[in-house]
N, C-alpha and C positions, 0 to 999 in steps of 0.2 A: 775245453779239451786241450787248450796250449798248454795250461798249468799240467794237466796226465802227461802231458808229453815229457814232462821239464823234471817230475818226481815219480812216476812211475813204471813197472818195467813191461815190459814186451814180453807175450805168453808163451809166445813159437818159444822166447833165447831163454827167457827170466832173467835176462838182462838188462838195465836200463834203458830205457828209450835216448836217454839224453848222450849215450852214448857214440849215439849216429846223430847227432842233432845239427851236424854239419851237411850231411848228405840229405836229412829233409828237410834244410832251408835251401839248399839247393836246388831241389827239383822245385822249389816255388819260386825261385828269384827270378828276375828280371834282367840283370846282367851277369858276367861272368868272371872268376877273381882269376885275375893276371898276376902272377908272383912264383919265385923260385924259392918255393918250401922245402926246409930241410926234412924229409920223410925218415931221418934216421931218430927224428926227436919227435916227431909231427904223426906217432903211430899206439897202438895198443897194446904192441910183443911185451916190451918188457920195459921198468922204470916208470917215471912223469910224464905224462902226455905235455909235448909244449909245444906251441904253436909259431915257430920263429923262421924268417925271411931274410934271404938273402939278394940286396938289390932291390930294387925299385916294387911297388904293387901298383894298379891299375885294375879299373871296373870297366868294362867290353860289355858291348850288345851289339847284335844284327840287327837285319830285315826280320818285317813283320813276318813274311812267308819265307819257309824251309828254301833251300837250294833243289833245282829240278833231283826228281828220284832220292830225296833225301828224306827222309821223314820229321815230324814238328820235333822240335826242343825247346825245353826250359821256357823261355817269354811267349815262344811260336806258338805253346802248348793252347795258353790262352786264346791268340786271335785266330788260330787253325779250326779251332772246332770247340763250341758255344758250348756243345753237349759235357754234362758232368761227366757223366760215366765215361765216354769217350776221352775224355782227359786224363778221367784216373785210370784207365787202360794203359795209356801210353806212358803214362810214368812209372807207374809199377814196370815196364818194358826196360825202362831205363834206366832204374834200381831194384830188381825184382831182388835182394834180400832185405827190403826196408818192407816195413807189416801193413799190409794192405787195409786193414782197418785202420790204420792212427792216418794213412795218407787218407782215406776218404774223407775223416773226420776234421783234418787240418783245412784242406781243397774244401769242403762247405764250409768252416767259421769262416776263413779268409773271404769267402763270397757274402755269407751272412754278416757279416761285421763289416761288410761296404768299402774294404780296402780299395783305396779311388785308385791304384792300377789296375789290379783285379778288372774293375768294371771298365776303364777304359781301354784296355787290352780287349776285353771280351765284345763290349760295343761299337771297337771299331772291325773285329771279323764280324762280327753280324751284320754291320753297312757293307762292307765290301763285297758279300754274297748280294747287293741290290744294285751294284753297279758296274758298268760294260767294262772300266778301264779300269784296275786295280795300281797300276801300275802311278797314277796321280794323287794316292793315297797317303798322305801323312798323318804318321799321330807325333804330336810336339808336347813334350812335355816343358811344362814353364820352371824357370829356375828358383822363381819364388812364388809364393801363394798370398801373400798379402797380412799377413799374421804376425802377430808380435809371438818371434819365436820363446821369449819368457812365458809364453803360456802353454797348455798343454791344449792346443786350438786342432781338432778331428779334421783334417781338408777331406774337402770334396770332392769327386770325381771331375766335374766343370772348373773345381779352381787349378788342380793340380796340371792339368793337359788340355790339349783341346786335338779332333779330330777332324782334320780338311779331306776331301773329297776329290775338290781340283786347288793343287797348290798355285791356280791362278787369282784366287781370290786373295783380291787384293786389300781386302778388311779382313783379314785375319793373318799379317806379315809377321812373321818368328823375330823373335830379341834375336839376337844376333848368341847371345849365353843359354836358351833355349836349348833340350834335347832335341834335335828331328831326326822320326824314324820314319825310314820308308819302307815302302811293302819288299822290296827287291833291293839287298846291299851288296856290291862285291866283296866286302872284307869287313870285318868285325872293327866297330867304333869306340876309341876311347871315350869315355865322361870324364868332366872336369869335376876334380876331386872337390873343388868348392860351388859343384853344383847344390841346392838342398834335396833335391832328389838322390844323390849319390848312395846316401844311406841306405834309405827306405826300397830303392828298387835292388839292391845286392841283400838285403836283411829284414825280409817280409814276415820271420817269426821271430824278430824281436821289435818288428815296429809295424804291427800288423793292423796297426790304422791308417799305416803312410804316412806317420809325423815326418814331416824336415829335418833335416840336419843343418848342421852351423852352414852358413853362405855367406859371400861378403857383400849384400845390398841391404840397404837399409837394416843397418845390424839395430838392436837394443843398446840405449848409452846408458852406465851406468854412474854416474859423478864426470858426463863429458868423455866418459873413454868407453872406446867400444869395445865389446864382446871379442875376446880372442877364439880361436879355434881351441885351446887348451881351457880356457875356463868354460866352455859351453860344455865341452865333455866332460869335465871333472865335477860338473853341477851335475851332467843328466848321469855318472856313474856312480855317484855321490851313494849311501850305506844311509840311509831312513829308517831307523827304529819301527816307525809304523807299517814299516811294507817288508820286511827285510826276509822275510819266509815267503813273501808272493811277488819278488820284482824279478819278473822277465830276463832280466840283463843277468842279472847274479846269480840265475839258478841254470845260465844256458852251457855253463860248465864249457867245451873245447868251441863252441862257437861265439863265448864272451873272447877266451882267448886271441879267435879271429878277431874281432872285432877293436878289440884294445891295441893289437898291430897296425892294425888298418888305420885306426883313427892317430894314431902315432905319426906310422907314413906319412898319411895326409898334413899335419901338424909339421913335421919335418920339410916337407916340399913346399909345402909355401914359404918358410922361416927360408932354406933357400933359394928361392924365387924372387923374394924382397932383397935380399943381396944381392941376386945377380940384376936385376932393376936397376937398383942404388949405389 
């Protein structure tokens, strides 16, 4: 049903679904895109849709639970309430002109196809309904999964995160480059742009298995040099004759757009990062 989303239109508009294809990875993501978009290029009215920033970008996530009298969002959607239905209630609530069939339909592939946030999001609200103190609750996601990112390797839900109980156990201590999320945050947390998760938790419908993105641990050598951030992206955005009518990325039309800024930014800041180091 991701390929309907990517080529098909919507019956309410009979217009494209892909159209909105930014507002329904949205309501699935994980985190939240920090940047100053130009909305006079970045619109539908009139001309080329273009996607272009000014200034710095950044990927944001809270606590696992909403703010007192607030209601779930976005990541919370998941670990608030197990329930399907109750999830796609609340999202439709929160985009009620996105088509409420293609969102139910996206919300079960993404659970059927085992997206290891998905289920880690969702398994740790279902522990924290079984214990007194929510408030000692972390979920951590790891900055790497242990894979040779040259492959096209499905992580798991166990490899991708891990979910603690009491952040006293002292066999289960976070990398220090680890995400830690806890139930209760006072302010919205930056992720390090060279996390591998960075990707897949901001862009769950174009890596709706929770593939990696570039990280700088144990990179792939290729002839002794390692994998840059620019040639990781220029491989996975690379034009395959064999795929080229069904590759995800290239048919996601204003949300590739996002995505090519993004991975730019990210390329940009660390190119000046290593200079201000050195």
């Amino acid at each position: 049903m991701l390929y309907n989303l990517l080529t098909s239109n919507d019956p309410n508009t009979d217009k494209p679904y892909v159209d909105n294809i930014r507002a329904y990875n949205s309501i699935f993501a994980f985190t939240s895109l920090g940047a100053n978009i130009d909305e006079d290029l970045a619109n539908a009215k009139e001309g080329v849709y273009t996607f272009q920033i000014q200034g710095a970008l950044y990927h944001r996530i809270g606590g696992l639970m909403p703010k007192e009298n607030y209601p779930p969002a976005f990541a919370q959607i998941y670990f608030y309430d197990s329930n399907m239905d109750n999830q796609l209630k609340r999202r439709q609530e929160i985009f009620p002109n996105l088509n409420s069939d293609m969102l139910s339909v996206l919300q079960t592939e993404l659970y059927d196809i085992e997206n290891p946030f998905v289920h880690n999001f969702i398994t740790a609200g279902e522990q924290a309904k079984r214990i007194n103190n929510i408030d000692d609750m972390r979920l951590i996601i790891h900055k790497t999964y242990g894979k040779d990112m040259r492959q096209y390797n499905k992580p798991t839900a166990s490899e991708v995160a891990v979910i603690l109980q009491d952040f006293n156990d002292f066999n289960q201590v976070p990398d220090p480059r680890d995400i830690v999320i806890r139930c209760h945050e006072d302010k919205l947390k930056h992720i390090n742009e060279l996390h591998g998760a960075y990707d897949p938790l901001q862009y769950p419908l174009l890596f709706p298995y929770g593939e990696y993105g570039w990280h700088n641990n144990e990179q792939p050598e290729i002839k002794q040099k390692q994998v840059t951030i620019r040639e990781f992206v220029v491989y996975r955005i690379q034009v395959r004759d064999s795929n080229r009518s069904k590759s995800i990325l290239h048919l996601s039309g204003r949300l590739f757009q996002q995505y090519l800024v993004d991975q730019y930014a990210k390329w940009e800041s660390n190119n000046l990062r290593w200079y201000r180091d050195h």
